[in-house]
C-alpha positions as MATLAB code, in Angstrom:
seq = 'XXXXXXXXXXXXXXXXXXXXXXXXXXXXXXXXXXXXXXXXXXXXXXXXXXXXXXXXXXXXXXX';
ca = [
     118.186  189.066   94.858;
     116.152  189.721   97.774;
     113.932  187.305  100.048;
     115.185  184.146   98.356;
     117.275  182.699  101.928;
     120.954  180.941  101.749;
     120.539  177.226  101.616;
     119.853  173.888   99.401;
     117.104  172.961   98.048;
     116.638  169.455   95.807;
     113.734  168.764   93.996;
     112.566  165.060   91.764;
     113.625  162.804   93.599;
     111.457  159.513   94.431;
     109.138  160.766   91.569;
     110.765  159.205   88.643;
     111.526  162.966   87.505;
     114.957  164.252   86.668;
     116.358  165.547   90.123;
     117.457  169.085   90.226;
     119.011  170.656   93.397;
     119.793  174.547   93.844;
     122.571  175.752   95.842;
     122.159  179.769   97.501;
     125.536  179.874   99.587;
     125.253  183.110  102.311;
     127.990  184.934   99.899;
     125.503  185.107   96.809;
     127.334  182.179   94.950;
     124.696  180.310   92.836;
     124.762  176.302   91.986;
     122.035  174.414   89.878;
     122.882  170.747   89.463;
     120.628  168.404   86.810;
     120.414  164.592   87.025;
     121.161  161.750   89.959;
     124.964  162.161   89.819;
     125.542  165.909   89.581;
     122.634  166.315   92.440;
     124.179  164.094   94.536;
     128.376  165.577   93.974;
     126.753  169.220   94.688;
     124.647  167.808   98.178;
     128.107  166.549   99.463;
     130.047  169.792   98.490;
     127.481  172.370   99.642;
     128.020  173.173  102.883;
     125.153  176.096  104.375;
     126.664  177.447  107.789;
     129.717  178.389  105.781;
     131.056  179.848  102.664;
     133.825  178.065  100.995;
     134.075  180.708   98.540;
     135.644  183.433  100.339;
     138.316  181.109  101.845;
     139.029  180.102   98.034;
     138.602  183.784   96.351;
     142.199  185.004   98.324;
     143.923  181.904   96.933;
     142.662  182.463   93.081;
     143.816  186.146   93.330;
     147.576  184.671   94.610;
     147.668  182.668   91.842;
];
């Protein structure tokens, strides 16, 4: 991908619409998240300054 920037964006919300909310972390990792609940788990979790994938990917290759 090129000229799409790291960061979160939510959309439908306030608008009676089903909320969506897109997740571009700085390593390339990719999140889409569909209805009230799962929009509001993945605004918690996502974090923009930093990736908490890398600091994950060494421990899934231990195991």
């Amino acid at each position: 991908m090129t000229g799409i920037q790291p960061g979160l964006v939510v959309r439908g919300l306030g608008r009676n619409e089903l909320p969506v909310a897109d997740w571009l972390c700085s390593c390339s990792h990719h999140e889409r998240a569909r209805g009230r609940r799962a929009v509001t788990e993945l605004t918690t979790r996502a974090t923009v300054q930093h990736c908490p994938h890398t600091t994950h990917a060494s421990g899934r290759a231990a195991a």
